[in-house]
N, C-alpha and C positions, 0 to 999 in steps of 0.2 A: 631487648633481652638477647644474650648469646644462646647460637642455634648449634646445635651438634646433632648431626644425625649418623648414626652407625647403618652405612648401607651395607652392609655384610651379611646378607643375609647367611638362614640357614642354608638352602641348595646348593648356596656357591661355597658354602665348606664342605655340602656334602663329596661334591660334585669336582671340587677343586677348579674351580673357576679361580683366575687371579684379577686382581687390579691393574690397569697401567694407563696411560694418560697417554695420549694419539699425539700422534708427531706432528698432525698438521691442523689440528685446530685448540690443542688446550686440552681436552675434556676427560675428567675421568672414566672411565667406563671400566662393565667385568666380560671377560671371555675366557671360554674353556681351552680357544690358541694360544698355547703361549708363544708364537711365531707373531701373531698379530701383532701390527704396533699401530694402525689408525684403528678409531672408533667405528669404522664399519657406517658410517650415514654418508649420504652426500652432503655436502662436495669431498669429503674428505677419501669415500669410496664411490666407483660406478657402479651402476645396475648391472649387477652379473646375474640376474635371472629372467630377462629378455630374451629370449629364442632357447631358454634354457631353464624350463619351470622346478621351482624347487619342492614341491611339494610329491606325495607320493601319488595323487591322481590329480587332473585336472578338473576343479569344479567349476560350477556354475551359482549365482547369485544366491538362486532359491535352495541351493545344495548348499553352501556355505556357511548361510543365515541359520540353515537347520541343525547343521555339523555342529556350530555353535553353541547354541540353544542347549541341545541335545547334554552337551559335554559338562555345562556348568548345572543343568539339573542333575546330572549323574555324581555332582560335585557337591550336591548339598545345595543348590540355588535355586530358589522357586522363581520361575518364571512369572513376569507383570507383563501384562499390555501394553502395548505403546503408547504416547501421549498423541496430541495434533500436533503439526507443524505450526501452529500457530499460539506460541505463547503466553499471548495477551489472556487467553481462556482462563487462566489461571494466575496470572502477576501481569503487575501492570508499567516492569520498569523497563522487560525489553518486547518485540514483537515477535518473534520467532526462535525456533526451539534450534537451540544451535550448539546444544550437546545433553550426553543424559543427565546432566547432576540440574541439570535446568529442570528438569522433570519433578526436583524436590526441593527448588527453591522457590520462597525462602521458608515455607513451615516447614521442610523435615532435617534441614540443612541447621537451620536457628534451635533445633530442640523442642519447636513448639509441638509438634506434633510429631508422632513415631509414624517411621516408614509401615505401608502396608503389608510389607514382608521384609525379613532380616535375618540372612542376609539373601539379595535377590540379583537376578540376571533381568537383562530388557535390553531390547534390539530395536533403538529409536532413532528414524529417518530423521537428518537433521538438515536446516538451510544457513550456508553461509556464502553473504553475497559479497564478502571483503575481497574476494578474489575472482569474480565474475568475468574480465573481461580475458584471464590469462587459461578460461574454462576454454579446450577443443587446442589450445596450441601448444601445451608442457606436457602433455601427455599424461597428467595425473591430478588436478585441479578439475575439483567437482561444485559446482553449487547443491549438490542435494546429495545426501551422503548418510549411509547406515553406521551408526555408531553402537558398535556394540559392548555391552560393561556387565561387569558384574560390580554390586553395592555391597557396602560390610559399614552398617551407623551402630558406631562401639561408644560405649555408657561406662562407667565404674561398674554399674551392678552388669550390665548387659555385652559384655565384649566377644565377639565373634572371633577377628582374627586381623592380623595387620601385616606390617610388611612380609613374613617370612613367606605365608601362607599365601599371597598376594602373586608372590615374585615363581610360586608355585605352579599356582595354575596357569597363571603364563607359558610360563615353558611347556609345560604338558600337555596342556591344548597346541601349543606349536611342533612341540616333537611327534603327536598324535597323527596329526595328518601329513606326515613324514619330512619339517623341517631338519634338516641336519642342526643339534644343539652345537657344535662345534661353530657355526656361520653364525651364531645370536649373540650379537651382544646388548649388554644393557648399560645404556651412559646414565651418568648421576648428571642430577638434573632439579630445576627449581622452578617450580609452577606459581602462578599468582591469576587469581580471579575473581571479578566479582564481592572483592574485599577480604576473601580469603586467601590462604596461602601453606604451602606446605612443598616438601621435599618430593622428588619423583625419578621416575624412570622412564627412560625412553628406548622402547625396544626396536632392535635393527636388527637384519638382515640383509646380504644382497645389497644392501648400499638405498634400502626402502624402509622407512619407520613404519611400521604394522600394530604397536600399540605403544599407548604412554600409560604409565600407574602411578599416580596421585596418591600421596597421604596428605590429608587436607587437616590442619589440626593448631592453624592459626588465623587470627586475625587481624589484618593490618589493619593500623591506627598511624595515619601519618605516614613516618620512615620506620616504625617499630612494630614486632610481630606481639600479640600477647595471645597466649593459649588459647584454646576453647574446650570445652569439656564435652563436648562432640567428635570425637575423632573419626572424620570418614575414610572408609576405600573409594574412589571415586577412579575408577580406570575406563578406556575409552580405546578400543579394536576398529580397524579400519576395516568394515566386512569389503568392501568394495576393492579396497588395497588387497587384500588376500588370495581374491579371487584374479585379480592381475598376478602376481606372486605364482599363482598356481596355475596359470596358461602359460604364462611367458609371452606375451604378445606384446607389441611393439607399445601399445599405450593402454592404461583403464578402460578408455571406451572401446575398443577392439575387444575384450575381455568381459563386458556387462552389458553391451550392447548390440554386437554383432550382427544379431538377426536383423536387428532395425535398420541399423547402419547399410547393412546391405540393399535392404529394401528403397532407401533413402538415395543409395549411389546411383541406381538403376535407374529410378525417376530421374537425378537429376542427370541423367547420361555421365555420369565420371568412373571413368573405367579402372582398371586397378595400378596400384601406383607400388615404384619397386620396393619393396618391404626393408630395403636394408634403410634407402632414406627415411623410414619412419624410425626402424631401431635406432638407428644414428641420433635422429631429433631428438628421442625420447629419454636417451644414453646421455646427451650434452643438456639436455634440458635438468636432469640430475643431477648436473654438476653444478648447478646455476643457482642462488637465490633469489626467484624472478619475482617483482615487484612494480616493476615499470616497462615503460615502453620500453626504454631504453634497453633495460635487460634482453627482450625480446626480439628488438634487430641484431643485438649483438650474437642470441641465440642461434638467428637464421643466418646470419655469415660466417658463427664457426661451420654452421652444416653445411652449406654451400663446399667452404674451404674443404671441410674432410671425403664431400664427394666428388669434390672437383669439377663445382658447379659453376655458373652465375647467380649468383641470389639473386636479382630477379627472375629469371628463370625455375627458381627453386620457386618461388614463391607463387608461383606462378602455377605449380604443383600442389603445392599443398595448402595452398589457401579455402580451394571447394571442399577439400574433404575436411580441413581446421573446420570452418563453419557446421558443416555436417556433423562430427563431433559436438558440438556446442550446442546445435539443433537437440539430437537427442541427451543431454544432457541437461537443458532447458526442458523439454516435456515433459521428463520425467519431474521434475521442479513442479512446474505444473501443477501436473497429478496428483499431485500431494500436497498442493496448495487449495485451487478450486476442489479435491475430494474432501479437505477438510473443512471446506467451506469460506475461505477467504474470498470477497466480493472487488473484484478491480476495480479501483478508484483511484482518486489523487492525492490520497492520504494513508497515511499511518500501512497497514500491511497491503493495503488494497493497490497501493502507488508500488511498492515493489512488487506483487503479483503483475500489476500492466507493464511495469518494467520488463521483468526478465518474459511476458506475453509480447510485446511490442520487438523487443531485440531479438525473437525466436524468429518474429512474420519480418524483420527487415534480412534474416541471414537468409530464410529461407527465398525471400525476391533474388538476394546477390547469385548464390547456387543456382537458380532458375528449378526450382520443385516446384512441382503443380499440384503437389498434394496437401489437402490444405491441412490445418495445424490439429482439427478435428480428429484426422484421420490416422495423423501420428500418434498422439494420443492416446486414441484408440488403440493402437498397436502398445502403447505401455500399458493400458488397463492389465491386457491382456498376459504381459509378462508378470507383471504385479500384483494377481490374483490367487495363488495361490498362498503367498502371504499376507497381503491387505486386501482380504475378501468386501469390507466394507468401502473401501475405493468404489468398485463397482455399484453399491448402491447409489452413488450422485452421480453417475452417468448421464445422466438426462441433463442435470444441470449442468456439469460440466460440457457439454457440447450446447449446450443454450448460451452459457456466456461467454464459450469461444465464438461462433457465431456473429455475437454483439459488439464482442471488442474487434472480430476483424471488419463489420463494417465501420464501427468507429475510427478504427487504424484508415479506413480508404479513407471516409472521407475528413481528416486529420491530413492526411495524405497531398489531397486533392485542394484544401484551404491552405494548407503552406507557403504554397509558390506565392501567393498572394502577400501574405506577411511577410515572407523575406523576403521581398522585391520593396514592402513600404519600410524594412528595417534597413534595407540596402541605402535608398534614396534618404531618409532621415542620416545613413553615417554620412555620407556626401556632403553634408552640411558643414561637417566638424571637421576637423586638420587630422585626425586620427580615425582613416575612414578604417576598422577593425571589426569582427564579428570576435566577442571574447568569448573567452569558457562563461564567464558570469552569465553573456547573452544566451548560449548557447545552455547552458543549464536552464536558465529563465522560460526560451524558448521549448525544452522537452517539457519543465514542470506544469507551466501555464497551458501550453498548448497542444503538447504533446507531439513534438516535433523530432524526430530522432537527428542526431548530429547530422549524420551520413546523407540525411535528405538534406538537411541545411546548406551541408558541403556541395552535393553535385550541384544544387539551384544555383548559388554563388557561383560556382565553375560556371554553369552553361550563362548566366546573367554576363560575367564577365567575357566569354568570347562573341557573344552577342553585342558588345560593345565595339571589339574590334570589328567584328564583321560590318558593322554600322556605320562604322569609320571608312572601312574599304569599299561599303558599296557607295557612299556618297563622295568620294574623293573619285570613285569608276564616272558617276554621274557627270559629274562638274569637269572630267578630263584631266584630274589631277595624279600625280606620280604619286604611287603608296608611298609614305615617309618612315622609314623604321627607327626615328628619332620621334615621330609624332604617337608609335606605338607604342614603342617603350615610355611615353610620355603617361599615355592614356593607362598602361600597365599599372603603372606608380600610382597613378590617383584609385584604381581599382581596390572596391572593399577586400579586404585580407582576412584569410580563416583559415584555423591548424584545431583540428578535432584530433584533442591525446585520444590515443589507442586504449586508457583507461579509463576512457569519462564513463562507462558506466558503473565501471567502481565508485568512480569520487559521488556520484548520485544518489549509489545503494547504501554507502556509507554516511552519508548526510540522513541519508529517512532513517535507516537502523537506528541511528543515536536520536533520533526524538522518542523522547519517553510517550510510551501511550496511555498516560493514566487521566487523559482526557474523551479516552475512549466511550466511558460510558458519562455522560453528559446530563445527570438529573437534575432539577431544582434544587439542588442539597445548598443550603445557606454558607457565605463563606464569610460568614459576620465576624469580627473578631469579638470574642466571648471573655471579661475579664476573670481572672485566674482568681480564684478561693481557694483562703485557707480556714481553718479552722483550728485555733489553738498551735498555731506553725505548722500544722500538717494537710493533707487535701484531704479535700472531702471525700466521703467516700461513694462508692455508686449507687447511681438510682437505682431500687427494683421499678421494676416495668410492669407495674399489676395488667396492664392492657394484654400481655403475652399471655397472661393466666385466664381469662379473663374479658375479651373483646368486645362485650355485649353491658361490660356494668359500669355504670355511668356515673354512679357517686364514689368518694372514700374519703380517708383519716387519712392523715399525715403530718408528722412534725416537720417542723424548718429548722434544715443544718446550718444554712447561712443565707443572707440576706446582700445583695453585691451590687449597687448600681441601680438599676428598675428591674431586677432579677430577683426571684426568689426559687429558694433553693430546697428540695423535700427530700425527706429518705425514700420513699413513696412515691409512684406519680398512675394518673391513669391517662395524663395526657400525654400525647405521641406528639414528639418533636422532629420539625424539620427534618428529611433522611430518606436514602433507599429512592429518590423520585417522588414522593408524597409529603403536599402541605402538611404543616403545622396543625393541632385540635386547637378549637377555642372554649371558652367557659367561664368559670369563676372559682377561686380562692377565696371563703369565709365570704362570699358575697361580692368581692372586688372582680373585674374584668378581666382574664386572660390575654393578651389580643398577639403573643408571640410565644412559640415555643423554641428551644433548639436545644442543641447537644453537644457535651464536649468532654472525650474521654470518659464516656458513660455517666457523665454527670446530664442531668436535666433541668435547664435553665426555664423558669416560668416569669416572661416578662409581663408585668401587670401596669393597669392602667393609675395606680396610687399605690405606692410599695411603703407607706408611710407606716399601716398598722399592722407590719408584720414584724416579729420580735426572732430572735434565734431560741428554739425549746418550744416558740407556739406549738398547738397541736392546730389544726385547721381544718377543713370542710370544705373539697372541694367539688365542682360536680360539671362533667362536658359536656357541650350544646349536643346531643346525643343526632338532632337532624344531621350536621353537620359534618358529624361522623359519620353517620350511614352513609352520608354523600360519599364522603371518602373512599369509607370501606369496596362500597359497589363500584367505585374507577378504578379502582387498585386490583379489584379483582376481574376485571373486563380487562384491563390491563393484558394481565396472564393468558385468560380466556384470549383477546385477541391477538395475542405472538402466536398462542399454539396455533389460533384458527390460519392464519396468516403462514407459518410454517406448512402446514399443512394444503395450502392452496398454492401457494408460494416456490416451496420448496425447504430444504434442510436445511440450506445456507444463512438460513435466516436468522441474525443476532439484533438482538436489543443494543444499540449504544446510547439510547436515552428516554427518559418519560417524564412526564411533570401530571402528578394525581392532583386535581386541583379540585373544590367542589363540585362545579358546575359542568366544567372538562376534563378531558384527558389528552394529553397525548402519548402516541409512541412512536420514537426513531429505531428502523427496523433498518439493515441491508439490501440492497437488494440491486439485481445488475440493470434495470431499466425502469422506466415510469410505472407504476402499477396500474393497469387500464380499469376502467371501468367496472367489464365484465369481473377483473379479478375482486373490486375493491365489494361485489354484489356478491360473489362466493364466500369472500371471509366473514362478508357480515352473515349470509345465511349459516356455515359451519359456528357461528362464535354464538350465534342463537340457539341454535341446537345442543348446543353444551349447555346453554344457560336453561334450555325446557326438559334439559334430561337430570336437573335437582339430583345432580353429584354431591356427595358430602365430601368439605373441604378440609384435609387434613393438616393439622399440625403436631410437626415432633423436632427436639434436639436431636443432634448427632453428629459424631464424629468426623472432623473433616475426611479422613481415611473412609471410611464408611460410605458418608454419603456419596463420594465421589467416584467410589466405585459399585454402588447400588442403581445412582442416577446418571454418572458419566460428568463432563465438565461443563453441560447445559446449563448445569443449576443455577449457573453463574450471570447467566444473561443478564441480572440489575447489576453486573458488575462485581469483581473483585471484592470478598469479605473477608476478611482477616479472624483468628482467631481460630481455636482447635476445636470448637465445637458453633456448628450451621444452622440457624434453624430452618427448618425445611418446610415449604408452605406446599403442597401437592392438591393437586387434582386430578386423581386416581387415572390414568391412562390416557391423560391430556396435557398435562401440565406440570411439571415440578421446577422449583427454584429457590435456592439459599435467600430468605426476605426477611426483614425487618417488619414490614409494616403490619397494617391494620388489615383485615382479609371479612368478607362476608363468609357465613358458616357452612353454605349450599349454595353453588351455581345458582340455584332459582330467585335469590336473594338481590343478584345481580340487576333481575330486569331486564326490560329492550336493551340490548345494544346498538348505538346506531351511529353510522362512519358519517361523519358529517364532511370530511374534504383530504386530500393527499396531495401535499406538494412536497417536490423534491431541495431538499435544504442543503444538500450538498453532492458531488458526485459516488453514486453509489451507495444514498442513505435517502431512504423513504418517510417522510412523516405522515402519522393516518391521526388524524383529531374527530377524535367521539363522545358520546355521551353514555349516560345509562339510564335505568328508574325510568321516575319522572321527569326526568331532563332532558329523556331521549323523547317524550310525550312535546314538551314546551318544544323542542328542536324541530320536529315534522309538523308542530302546528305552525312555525313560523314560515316554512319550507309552502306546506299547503297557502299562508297568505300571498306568500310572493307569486304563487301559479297564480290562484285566485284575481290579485291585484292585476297580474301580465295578461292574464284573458279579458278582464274587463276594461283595459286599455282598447285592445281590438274591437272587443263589445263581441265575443263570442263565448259557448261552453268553452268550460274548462278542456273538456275530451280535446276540443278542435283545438287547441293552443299549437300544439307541433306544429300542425301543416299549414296552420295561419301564420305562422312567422315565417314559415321556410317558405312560403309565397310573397309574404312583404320583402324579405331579403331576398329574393331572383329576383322581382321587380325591381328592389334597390339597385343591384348588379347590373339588371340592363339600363337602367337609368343611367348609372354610371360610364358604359358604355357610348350611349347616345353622347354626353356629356361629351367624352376625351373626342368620339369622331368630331362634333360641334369644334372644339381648341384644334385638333389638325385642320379643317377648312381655318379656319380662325388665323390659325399659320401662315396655310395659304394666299390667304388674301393679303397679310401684312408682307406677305413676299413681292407681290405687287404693287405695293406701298416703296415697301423700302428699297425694290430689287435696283434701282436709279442712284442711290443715297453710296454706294461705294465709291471710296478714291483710292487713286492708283499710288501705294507707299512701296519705294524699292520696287521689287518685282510683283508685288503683291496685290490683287483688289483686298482693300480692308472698310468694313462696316464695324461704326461704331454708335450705336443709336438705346435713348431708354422710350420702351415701352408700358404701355398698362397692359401686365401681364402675370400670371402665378408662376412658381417655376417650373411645372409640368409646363405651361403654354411657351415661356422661353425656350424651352429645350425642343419643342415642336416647330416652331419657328427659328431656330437658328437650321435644324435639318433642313427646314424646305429654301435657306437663303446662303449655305455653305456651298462652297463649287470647289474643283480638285487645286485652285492655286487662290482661297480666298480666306479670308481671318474674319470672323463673326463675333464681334462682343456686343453682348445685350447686356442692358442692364433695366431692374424695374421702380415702381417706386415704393415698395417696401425694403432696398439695402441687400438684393442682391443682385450679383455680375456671373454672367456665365459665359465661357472663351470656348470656343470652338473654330478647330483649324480642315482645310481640304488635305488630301492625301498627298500632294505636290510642296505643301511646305514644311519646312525643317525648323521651323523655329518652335518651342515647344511652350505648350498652351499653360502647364504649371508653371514654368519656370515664368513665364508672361503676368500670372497674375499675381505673383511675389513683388511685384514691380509698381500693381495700382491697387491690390485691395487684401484681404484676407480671405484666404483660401486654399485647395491644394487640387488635385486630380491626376490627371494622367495627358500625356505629351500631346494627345488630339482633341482632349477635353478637360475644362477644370471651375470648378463653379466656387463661388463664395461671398463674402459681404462685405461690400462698399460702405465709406464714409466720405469720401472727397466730393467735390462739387464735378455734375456732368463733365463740363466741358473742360477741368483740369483731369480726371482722368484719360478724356479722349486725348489732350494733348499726353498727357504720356503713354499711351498708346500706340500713338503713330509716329513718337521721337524713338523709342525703343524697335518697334519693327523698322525706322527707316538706320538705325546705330547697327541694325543684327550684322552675327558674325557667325564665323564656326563655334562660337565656344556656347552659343544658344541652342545646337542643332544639337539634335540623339546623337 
């Protein structure tokens, strides 16, 4: 369709604003100059309000966000709550909240459901990590960032207001806090997102975009727009830009963070640096659309040039305080990640939570800050409380799972060197001895290795080379050869860590859709399609909703499809939500599957021969089977809240499976859950279960409940549709469910934690029972003790400390054992210490013994001397090479030569196939052939 949009509004005739099109990029834009001829944005204008604030007072973050607020309530906007930073809570296609109109997709955006107010203003923290690594050095590049908008969702019957009034308050909130209207312009402009699309405005200033205004009012299909009958305002204020704007300080973070920054310089000792090289950076950084490395050197050599520098020397400058910026600009990320409860892992949000946690603890090593990331943190609670007072309630855990993640980071840290040293030796192998970005990505994902550690190991590995070279060529009386260096150079593993790998990483996890997040039983059968008379069928009622205690009913059959039959009716509960399938009968026939499709309900029977289309029928559910259900389903609940509650707030459901017998739930959480913990949740989930809560059910609003309950509800996952139904347990427990629910906690029964293992990094599984399930589970618990004491032949009481005596006594047996194999050593030393010959300059022993590989390895120590070569082999198929500290020839590379194996240059073990004494001869032709090219 042809699009025409008259962007004229009313202001700019009130106001006499003209059109004109900028000399140096194209664009049309309006201004009240008629002198003007560029559009006023960078590159096309600089930052003329650096050292030169254009506003009439200089604010502050918490004074801005309120200035805000304040202005669009006075305007007729009701103010909403913020959302979380984290997405997933409510849609499942991206992970993070990364502007407001995300805040009402896709039900208020698609028309399913009406906004909770209309028209309304909100002030929502948003994360974008596309631009992560160029955060702390452009001087305006934020990962976490307050978006502030005001909404207008216009209807035929229900229309608020649209461009004129749009293009209004814009201005008036910027003339208000004393922008000169004369410096505004506003460029036409064309938004697309998300599968929508629509015309917009981009407002400048000062050579700084400070808001865009979106009229969203189509949707792309393909290469073509077609209407919607939704037309939104969806506008988006940089509160953080503004308050730069309104200091004039050389960059954003100087402007939002100062106090910290400060705090920050001190520790790391960097003293103050001359303010014009920062306006400069900041000024040419404007000018620039930075995207790359590339852009970014090119960045630091105009600044150099204009100060009449050396870039190194510049860089040299402003590199501790870049990092520092980024620092505080990462915690604050943070904060709003771990307050909303995101759990660091190597997945979905939790892998870019560790992300932007891990690159905060490697800038803060490079700066040398001793303060740890706890601490900083802290200092943003602190600034951020007065607007995000609920921040400060997961204080606790926020410092429990920094904490976690920095000892993880050490000892990550600590295990590195080791892997890149066997990824070093494996490239040696190959004619393209290379460390790639592929490895390098492979290595942060897998292992969690930051580039920058990968780089320095690789540097000091490779002068450790040369050095090895000089000190053995010192040894042997030879001339250093700088033919032989630059030889050694060449053959040297290679690695170039882009300046933007952590972009390219945060953008690979953003684009996996997380709608794997919550992880139930739900069946992914494919279900054949019904029709009826050419049309579908239409949807089951769900008598079980009405109803969850009655266990027979009537129903006619719509259709009959395959081994499926099909009712207007059902009382059986299909596959769904985390919870098995009901069993039963139809007219007497066997149930033995249920499922769901499109609210239809598929009844798979075990003879589908005497069902007719019009039968009426009789069917009736194993009613035990259901109560199995019912009571896992609701220990389920019972157990998150108990669990949240022991635990902490962070705690999300990504999976369950209600089974009869069992349950499970996949819970978050930052570390193994101990023991003691797994003994408090079972006692709090029991105490719900003896305090016979009555369990409520009610429909409702998605608007509604989401603002009655908050976006908990959701814990089984993303449910679609404009009305929830809400399963509650009055002051314990609420969440949007489908399933089958007991009437009263008491209903429940024992609950009892039968085991927790960790299924994945940062995701807890706790498998229980209920009833009398939880009855059969401790009685089989009690056999096992029972069984294990009467092994010993002792009471049960004494079992502990009769095992934990047998296992010392094991210990020291084992003990006696390994001294016994050292003498054992020793004496084959005596044995064998005659059996060397003299190869080259070498004593070399090459002998098989009857030996384990513990006794081998005891017996080459006690038969190794500082100029001697030790190969044992035994007679189960393996060989183990050990060299004295005097020779150069190296013990892996040696056993590439006679067996299978690998190790390290003084030692290397592995398994033999050859006949003895053809291995020994290639043993002793190999060390008597050595050369340089066998030595470190």
């Amino acid at each position: 369709m042809e699009i025409n949009h008259d962007y004229n509004v009313q202001l700019f005739k009130d106001l006499g604003f003209v059109r004109k099109q900028c000399t140096e990029c194209g664009q049309h834009f309006w201004t009240l100059d008629e002198e003007r001829t560029t559009c006023g944005d960078s590159p096309c204008d600089q930052y003329s309000f650096i050292g030169n604030p254009i506003t009439s007072k200089p604010y502050t973050y918490n004074e801005m966000l309120n200035e805000y607020r304040e202005f669009l309530h006075s305007e007729g906007h009701t103010p909403i709550k913020r959302s979380p930073v984290v997405a997933k809570r409510w849609r499942d296609d991206i992970l993070l909240t990364i502007a407001t109109i995300a805040v009402f997709q896709p039900w208020v955006t698609s028309g399913l459901v009406k906004p909770v107010e209309n028209p309304l203003t909100i002030a929502q923290p948003c994360i974008r990590l596309n631009d992560i690594d160029n955060v702390g050095r452009t001087g305006r590049h934020l990962t976490c960032f307050t978006m502030g908008a005001h909404h207008a969702f216009n209807t035929a019957d229900d229309f608020k207001y649209w461009t004129d009034r749009t293009v209004e308050l814009c201005y008036k909130f910027m003339t208000k806090i004393g922008i000169d209207g004369k410096s505004i312009t506003f460029i036409e402009s064309w938004w697309e997102g998300g599968g929508n699309a629509g015309p917009c405005y981009e407002v400048i200033t000062h050579g700084v975009e400070l808001a865009t205004l979106v009229f969203m009012q189509f949707k792309k299909v393909g290469d073509t727009y077609e209407e919607i009958p939704l037309k939104i305002v969806d506008t988006g204020y940089g509160i953080e830009r503004f308050v730069w704007a309104s200091q004039g300080t050389s960059n954003t973070y100087e402007a939002i963070f100062s106090n910290i920054i400060n705090i920050l310089k001190k520790n790391a000792g960097i003293g103050e640096i001359n303010k014009k090289i920062l306006d400069e950076s900041a000024k040419l950084a404007g000018l620039m659309d930075i995207e790359n490395v590339g852009d970014l050197r090119v960045l630091r050599q105009q600044v150099a040039e204009k100060m009449n520098m050396d870039v190194n020397e510049l860089d040299k400058i402003l590199s501790p305080l870049e990092y520092i910026y980024a620092i505080t600009d990462h915690t604050r990320c943070l904060t709003f990640m771990l307050g909303d409860g995101i759990v660091p892992s190597n997945v979905k949000d939790g892998y870019l939570a560790r992300l932007v946690l891990r690159k905060t603890l490697r800038y803060m090593e490079k700066v040398g800050i001793t303060m740890s990331i706890t601490d900083i943190v802290d200092l943003q609670l602190e600034e951020l409380k007065e607007n995000y007072p609920e921040l400060m309630n997961m204080k606790k855990y926020i410092h429990d799972v920094l904490e976690s993640e920095e000892r993880k980071y050490a000892q990550t840290v600590n295990k590195g060197r080791g892997m890149v040293q066997r990824m070093v030796q494996s490239g040696k192998k190959s004619e393209v001895a290379e460390i790639t970005l592929d490895d390098l990505i492979n290595l942060y994902d897998s292992k969690g290795l930051p580039p920058e550690l990968v780089q320095d190991i690789i540097l000091e590995i490779n002068e450790n080379e040369i050095n090895n070279y000089k000190r053995i060529a010192e040894r042997k009386g030879e001339a250093i050869s700088e033919d032989k260096i630059a030889e050694i150079k060449n053959g040297q593993i290679k690695i170039n860590v882009p300046d933007n790998f952590y972009t390219i990483v945060a953008e690979k996890h953003e684009a996996e859709k997380s709608e794997v997040q919550n992880e139930n039983i739900d069946s992914k059968k494919e279900l054949p399609v019904v029709n009826v008379n050419g049309k579908s069928v239409e949807a089951t009622e769900f008598l079980f909703h009405k109803n969850s205690k009655q266990t027979d009913f009537k129903a006619k059959v719509l259709a009959v499809v395959e081994d499926y039959v099909i009712l207007d009716k059902t009382l059986f509960y299909a596959e769904g939500g985390g919870q098995k399938y009901d069993i039963g009968t139809l007219s007497g026939i066997d149930v033995v599957d249920v499922q769901k499709q499109n609210n239809v309900v598929y009844h798979k029977v075990s003879d589908v021969k005497g069902f007719k289309v019009g039968d009426m029928v009789y069917g009736k559910i194993n009613w035990e089977n259901r109560m199995k259900l019912m009571r896992n389903h609701t220990a389920t609940h019972i157990i998150n809240a108990a669990a949240t509650k022991v635990l902490g707030k962070h705690i999300w459901q990504t999976g369950s499976n209600v089974d009869t017998e069992k349950g499970r739930l996949d819970i978050t959480h930052f570390e193994r859950i101990t023991r003691d913990e797994i003994k408090e949740i079972e006692k709090v989930a029991n105490e719900i279960v003896l305090k016979a809560i009555p369990i409520t059910c009610e429909f409702l609003e998605r608007n509604e409940a989401e603002q009655r309950y908050g976006f908990s509800i959701y814990q089984g996952g993303v449910v679609p549709g404009d009305t929830l139904r809400i399963i509650s347990i009055p002051d314990i427990d609420t969440e949007a469910c489908g399933g089958t629910h007991c009437e009263n906690t008491l209903e429940v029964g024992y609950i009892k934690i039968l085991k927790t293992e960790r299924i994945q990094d940062g995701v807890e599984r706790l498998e229980y029972s209920s009833g009398n399930n939880s009855v059969g589970e401790i009685a089989t618990i009690e056999d096992l003790v029972l069984d294990s004491a009467s092994v010993f032949g002792v009471p049960m009481e004494q079992l502990p400390k009769t095992a934990e005596r047998f296992f010392e006594e094991w210990k020291e047996q084992r003990k006696k054992i390994e001294e016994l194999q050292k003498r054992v050593g020793e004496l084959v030393k005596y044995e064998l210490g005659n059996n060397f010959v003299k190869v080259a300059k070498f004593d070399v022993l090459v002998e098989k013994i009857d030996a384990d590989t513990k006794e081998l390895m005891n017996t080459a120590d006690n038969l190794v001397k500082d100029d001697s070569i030790v190969v044992l082999l035994n007679n189960n198929g393996n060989i183990l090479l050990k060299r004295g500290d005097n020779v150069e020839i190296s013990m892996k590379t040696l056993i590439r030569q006679v067996a299978k194996g690998g190790g390290k240059d003084n030692l290397a073990q592995g398994k033999y196939t050859d006949e003895f004494e053809e291995i020994k001869s290639k043993v002793i032709e190999f060390i008597g052939n050595s050369s340089i090219d066998y030595v470190i």
